[in-house]
N, C-alpha and C positions, 0 to 999 in steps of 0.2 A: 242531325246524324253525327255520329263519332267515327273517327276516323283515326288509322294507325298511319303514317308517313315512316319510311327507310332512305335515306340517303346515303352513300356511297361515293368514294373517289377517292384520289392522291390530295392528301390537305394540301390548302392551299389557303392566305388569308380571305375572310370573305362569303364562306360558305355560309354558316349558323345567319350571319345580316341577310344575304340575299334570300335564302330559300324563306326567314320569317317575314321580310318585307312583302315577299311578294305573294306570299299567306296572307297577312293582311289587308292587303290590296283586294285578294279574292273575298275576303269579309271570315277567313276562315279562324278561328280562335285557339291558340295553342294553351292545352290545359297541361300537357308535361310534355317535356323535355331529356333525353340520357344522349349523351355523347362522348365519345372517345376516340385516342389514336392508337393503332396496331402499325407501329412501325412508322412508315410513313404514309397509311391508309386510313382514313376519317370514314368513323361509320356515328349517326346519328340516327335515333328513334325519338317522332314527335306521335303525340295524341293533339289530336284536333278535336274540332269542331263544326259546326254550318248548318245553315238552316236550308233543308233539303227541298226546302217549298220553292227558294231564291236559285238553285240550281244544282244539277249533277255532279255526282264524285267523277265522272269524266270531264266533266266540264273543269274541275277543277286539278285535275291529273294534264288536261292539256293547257290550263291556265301556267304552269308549273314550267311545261315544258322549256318555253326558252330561258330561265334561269340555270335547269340540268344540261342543254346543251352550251350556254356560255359559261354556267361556275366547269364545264365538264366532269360530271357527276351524275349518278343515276338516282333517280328519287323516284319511290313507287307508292301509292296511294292506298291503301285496300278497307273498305268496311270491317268497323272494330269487331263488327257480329260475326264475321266468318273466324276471328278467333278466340271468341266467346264459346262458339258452337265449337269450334275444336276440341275447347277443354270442357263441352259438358259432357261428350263419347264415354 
């Protein structure tokens, strides 16, 4: 399953390491990458990956979570198909 990631926060060193590390950890595969700073706000968009047989995008949404509460950053997880289907309307 393909997967879009949003991360969000005040940059801070550390962010792009931790939320990939612990991507990897989940077994999840990052096929791209776009980040930026707007001032002093870090926004980051990954495309993933995962075999959906080994586990849920919630599972991996909460796998996530104590990296967002300690980088303090929000990172949200959403199936690449709902906007796929967005743009076939």
């Amino acid at each position: 399953m393909k997967i879009i990631l949003t991360v969000t926060g005040l940059d801070h060193v550390g962010i792009i390491a931790a939320v990939a590390t612990r991507l990897a950890e989940l077994e999840v595969n990052i096929l791209n990458v776009s980040q930026t700073l707007m001032g002093d706000y870090f926004t980051m968009i990954m495309q993933g990956s995962f075999d959906e047989t080994t586990r849920t995008i919630e599972e991996i949404q909460e796998g996530v979570r104590p990296v967002a509460e300690s980088a303090q950053v929000e990172i949200r997880i959403q199936s690449e198909a709902i906007f796929q289907a967005m743009h076939t309307l």
